[in-house]
N, C-alpha and C positions, 0 to 999 in steps of 0.2 A: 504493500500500500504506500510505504514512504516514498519507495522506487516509481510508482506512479503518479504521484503529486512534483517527485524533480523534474521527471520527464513532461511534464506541463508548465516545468519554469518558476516552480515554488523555490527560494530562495533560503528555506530554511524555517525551523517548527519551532513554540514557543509547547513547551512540556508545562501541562496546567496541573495542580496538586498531583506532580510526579512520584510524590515520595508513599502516595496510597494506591498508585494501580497495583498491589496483588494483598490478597489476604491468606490468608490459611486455609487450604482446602478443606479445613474440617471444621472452620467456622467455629475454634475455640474463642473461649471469653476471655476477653483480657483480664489481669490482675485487677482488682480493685484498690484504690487509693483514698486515705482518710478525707470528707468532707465532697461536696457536689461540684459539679457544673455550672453554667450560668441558664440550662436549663432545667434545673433540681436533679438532676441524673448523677449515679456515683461518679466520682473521677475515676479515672483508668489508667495503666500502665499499658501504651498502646504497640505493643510487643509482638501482636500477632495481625497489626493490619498497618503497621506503617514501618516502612524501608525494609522489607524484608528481603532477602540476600536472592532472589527470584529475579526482584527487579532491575538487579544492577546485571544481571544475563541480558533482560531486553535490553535494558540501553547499552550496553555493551553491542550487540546486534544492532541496533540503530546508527549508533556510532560509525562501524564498519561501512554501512550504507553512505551516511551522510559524507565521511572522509573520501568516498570515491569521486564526487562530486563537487567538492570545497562547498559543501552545505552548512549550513549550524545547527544547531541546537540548543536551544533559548532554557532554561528547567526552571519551576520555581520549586525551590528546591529550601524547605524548611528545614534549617540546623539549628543543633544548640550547640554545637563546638566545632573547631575547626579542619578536627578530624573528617568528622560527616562532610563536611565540605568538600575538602580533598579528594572523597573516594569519588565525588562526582565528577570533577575536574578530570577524572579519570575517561569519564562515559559522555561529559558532555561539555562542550565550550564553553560556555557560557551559563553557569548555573547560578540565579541569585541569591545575594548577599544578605538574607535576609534577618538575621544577626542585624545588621544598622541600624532595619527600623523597631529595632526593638529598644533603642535607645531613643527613649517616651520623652526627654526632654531634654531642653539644649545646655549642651555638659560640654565643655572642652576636653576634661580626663577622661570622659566615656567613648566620647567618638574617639578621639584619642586611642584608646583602647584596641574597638572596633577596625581601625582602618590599620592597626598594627599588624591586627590577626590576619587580615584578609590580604597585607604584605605579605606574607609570611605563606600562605596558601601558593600552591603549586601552578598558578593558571593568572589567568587574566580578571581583575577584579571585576564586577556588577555591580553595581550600587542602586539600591532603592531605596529611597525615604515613605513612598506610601502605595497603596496601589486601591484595587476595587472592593476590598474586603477589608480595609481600615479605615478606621476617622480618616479624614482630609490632615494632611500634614497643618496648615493653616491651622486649624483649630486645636489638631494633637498640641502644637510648640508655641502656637501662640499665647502672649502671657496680657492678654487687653486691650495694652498701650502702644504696643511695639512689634504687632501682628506682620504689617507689610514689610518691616523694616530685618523680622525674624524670616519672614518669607524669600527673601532676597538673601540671606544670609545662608540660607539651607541650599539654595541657590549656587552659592560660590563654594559651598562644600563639595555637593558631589556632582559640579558641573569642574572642578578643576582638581580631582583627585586623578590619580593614575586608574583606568578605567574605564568602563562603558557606564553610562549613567541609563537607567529607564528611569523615563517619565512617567508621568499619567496625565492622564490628560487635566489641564484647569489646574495644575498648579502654575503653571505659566502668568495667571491672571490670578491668582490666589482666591481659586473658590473654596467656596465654606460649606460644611456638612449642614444636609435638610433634613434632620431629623424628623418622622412622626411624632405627633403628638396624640393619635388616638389609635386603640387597636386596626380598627376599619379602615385606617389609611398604609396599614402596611402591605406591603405588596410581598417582599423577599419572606420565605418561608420560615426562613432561620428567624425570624423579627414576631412569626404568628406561631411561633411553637418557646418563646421563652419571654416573651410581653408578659410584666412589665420591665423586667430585668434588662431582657436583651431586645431591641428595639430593630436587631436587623442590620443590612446594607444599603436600606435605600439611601440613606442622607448621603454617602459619597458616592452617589452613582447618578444625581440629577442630570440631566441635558445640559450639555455645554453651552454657556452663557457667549452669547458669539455680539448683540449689541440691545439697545434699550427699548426695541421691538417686544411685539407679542410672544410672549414665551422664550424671551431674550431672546429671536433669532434664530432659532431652533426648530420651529415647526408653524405649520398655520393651522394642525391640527391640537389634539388634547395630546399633550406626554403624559406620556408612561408615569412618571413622576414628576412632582411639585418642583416648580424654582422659587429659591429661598430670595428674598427684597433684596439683598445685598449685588444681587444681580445688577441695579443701578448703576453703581460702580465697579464692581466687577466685571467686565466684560471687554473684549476683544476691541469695537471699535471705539470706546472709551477711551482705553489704555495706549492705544496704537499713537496718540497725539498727547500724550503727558509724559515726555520726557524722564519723570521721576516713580514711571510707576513701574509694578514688579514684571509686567511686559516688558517695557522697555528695557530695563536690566537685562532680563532673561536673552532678548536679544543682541542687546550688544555682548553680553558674555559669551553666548555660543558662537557668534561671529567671530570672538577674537579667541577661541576653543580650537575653533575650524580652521585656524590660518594660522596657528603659532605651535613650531613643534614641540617644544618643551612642553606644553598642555597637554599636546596629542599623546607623545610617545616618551616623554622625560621619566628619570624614573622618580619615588620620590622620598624627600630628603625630611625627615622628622626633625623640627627645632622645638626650643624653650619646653621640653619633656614635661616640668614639673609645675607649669603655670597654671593655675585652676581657673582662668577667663580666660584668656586667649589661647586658640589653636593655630600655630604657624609654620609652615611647609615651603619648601623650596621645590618645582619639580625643576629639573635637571637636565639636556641634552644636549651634548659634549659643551660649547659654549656657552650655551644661551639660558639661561637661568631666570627661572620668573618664581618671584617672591607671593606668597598669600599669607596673607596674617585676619583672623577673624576671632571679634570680641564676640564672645558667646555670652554675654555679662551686661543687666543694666546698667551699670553703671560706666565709666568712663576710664580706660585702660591706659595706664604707661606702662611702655612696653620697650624692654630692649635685650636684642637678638644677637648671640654671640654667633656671627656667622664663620668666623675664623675656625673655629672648634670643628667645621662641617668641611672646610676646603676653599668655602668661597672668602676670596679677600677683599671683598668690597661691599663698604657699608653703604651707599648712595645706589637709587633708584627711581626709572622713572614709572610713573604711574598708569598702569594701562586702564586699569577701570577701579574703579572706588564710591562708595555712598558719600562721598563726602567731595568737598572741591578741591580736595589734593594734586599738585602736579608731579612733583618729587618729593622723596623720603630720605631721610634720615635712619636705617632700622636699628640705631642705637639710642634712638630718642624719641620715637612713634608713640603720641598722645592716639589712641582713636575711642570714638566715640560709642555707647551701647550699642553692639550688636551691628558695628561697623564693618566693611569689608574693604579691605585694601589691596588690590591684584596691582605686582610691580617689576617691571625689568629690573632684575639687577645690572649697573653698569659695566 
């Protein structure tokens, strides 16, 4: 079947809850573990229906397939250590990272953390911050006051890590989760089998806010599901002419992602290990060195970076993209502001 989808010019498979295609042909019960679910159900020890040693044969057999072809294979692939990781990296290119988004809020030591282990991993890193079955990153990290500005931040995280970034869709514009507010409006299953507790997927899965039209844009029919008001400002033709908004960021970062090889292909360089606000990275290729430093921190960072310790000898940079009206830096004297981002050639 795979071999007939390439021969049609398919480019390559995105592997959806890869880690549960096989169960236990004998349909044992899992272990049970102290206390419930979110839909009153015991907890389990899911031992005999997820990653079981079967499925790494098929993608092993897929693999083979796909290598004859320079195909991919996309996997969402849920770990909890970097082990499990590995063995995928093994059977599939591109298996996601999904360890990231389980860092629920914005921590410099934690991603810190994260993006260690996934150096360290054998393959080419993935990064996801949120997808269709999680709160909206927006709302997950957002702290109120400081949503767009956290939204842009997460932004130049795993838009300039060493890496493939997935999106989703609408975080580009910083959409917000629509939650139900009454059982009768839930549509996702999961949402009418654990209400009131579990309320479901539809809030992150509303119709893309595209401008301040009927149904934002979307449709001239009824959607599937509700758009939340925030849609006013939220949306694509809004954002496209407000130079400051998380559109516009998103764009000019990938633009300058897309053209600059130490973004694309650098490796990359861990600074200031022990800072609990700022996370800052140098990626690296052969000359060209581009600095990032991101305050992860309300409040207002000085910050200064021993780049000598690393190889590079040059404190002075110029500024390729920044939240702020910076031209050039100093990275031994770098004030920036909550939750700033500062992307910089080194000289």
């Amino acid at each position: 079947m795979t071999q007939w989808w390439i021969d049609r010019g398919v480019a390559g498979f995105r592997l959806d809850a890869v880690d549960t295609l096989m169960e236990d042909p004998a349909l044992t019960d899992n272990p049970t573990q102290p206390g419930t679910n979110r839909f009153g159900d015991p907890n389990q020890m899911p031992i005999h229906n997820t990653n079981l040693p079967e499925l790494h044969d098929v993608l092993r057999d897929l693999r083979a397939v796909t290598d004859k072809h320079d195909s991919v294979l996309i996997g969402e692939t849920w770990t909890s250590n970097i082990q499990q990781l590995d063995e995928y990296y093994r059977e599939i290119q591109m298996p996601m990272d999904f360890m990231f988004t389980m860092v629920n809020r914005i921590s410099a030591p934690e991603f810190r953390k994260q993006i260690a282990l996934a150096e360290s991993a054998n393959g080419w890193p993935v990064y996801v911050i949120t997808n269709h079955d999680m709160i909206r990153s927006y709302n997950r990290y957002g702290d109120g006051a400081h949503n767009d500005d956290i939204a842009k931040l997460l932004a130049a995280l795993y838009l300039t890590l060493r890496g493939t970034p997935v999106m989703y869709y609408g975080e580009e514009i910083g959409m917000q989760n629509n939650d139900p507010t009454r059982l009768e409006d839930v549509k996702d299953p999961i949402g009418k089998l654990g209400w009131p507790n579990e309320k479901g997927r539809d809030g992150e899965r509303t119709p893309m806010q595209w401008n301040t039209g009927t149904h934002a844009g979307f449709t001239t029919g009824k959607p599937w599901l509700p758009i939340p008001d925030s849609y006013r400002k939220y949306n694509v033709e809004a954002q496209l002419t407000d130079k400051n908004s998380i559109l516009s960021f998103y764009k000019s970062l990938l633009t300058l992602r897309h053209k600059d090889a130490a973004l694309l292909d650098g490796k990359y360089v861990a600074l200031n290990a022990n800072d609990p606000n700022v996370l800052a990275y140098v990626r690296s290729y052969g000359k060209k060195n581009v600095l990032v430093a991101l305050n992860m921190s309300a409040t207002e960072q000085n910050v200064s970076l021993d780049l000598a310790e690393h190889g590079f000898e040059n404190t002075n940079g110029d500024v390729l993209l920044a939240t702020s009206d910076a031209h050039s830096i100093n990275v031994t004297e770098m004030k920036l502001a909550p939750y700033a981002v500062v992307i910089a050639r080194l000289n």
